[in-house]
C-alpha positions as CSV (number, residue, x, y, z in Angstrom):
1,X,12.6,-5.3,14.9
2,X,10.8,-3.2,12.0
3,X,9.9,-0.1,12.5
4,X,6.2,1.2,12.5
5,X,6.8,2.6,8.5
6,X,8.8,-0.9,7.3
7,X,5.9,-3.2,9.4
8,X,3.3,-1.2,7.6
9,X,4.5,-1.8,4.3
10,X,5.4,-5.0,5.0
11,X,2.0,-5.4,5.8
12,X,0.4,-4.3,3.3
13,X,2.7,-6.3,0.7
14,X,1.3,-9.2,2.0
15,X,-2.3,-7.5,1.2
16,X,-0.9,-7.1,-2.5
17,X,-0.2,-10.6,-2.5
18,X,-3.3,-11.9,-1.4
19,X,-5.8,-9.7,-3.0
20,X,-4.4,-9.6,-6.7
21,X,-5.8,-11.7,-9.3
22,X,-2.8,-12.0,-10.8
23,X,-0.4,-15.2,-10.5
24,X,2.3,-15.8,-7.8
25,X,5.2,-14.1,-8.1
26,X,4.3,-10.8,-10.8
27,X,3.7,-7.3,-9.5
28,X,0.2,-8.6,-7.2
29,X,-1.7,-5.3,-8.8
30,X,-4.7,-4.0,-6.8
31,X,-6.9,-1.3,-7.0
32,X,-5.5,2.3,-5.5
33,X,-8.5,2.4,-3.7
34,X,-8.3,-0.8,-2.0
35,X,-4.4,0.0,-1.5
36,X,-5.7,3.5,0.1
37,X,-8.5,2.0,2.3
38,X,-5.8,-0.8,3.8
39,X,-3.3,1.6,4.6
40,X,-4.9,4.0,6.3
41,X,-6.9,1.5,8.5
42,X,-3.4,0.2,9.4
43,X,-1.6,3.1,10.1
44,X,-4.7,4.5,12.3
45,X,-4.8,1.6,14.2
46,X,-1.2,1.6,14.7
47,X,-1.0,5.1,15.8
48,X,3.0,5.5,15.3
49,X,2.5,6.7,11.5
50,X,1.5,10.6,11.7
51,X,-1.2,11.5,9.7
52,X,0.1,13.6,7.4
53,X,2.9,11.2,6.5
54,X,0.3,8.6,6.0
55,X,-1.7,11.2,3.4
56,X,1.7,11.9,1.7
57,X,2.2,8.7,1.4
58,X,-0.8,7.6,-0.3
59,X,-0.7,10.6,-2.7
60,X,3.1,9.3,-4.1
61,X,1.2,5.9,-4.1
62,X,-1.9,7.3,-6.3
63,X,0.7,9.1,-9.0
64,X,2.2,6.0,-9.5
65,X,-1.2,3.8,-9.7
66,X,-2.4,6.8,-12.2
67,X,0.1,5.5,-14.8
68,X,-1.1,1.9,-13.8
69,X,-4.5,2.0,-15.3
70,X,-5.5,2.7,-11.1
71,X,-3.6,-0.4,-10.4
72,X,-0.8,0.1,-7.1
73,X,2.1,-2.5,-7.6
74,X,4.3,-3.6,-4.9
75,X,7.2,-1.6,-6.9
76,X,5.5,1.6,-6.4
77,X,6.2,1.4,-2.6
């Protein structure tokens, strides 16, 4: 069983997946915003990621979209 972190992740590769415009298979780019919005619906409806991880998180996650042209690749988390 995953935990609450590797679920959430899992998650939202999926969401990289099916919101990129890119083809099957490259690094399914989308917006950090988009990225930002998902996860932390996700990990406030799961309740087992603490908030402050989920904010730390997302900042790693915006350095790396910031030399992505804004873009968060699955690579990045």
């Amino acid at each position: 069983c995953l935990n609450p972190l590797q679920s959430l992740l899992s998650s939202m590769k999926h969401a990289c997946e099916i919101l990129t415009s890119e083809p099957e298979g490259g690094a399914a780019p989308i917006p950090f915003e988009t990225f930002s919005f998902l996860y932390s619906y996700l990990a406030s409806i799961d309740g087992e990621v603490p908030k402050d991880e989920t904010e730390a998180f997302l900042h790693k996650i915006k350095e790396e979209a910031d030399t992505q042209q804004g873009m968060v690749l699955i690579r990045h988390f």
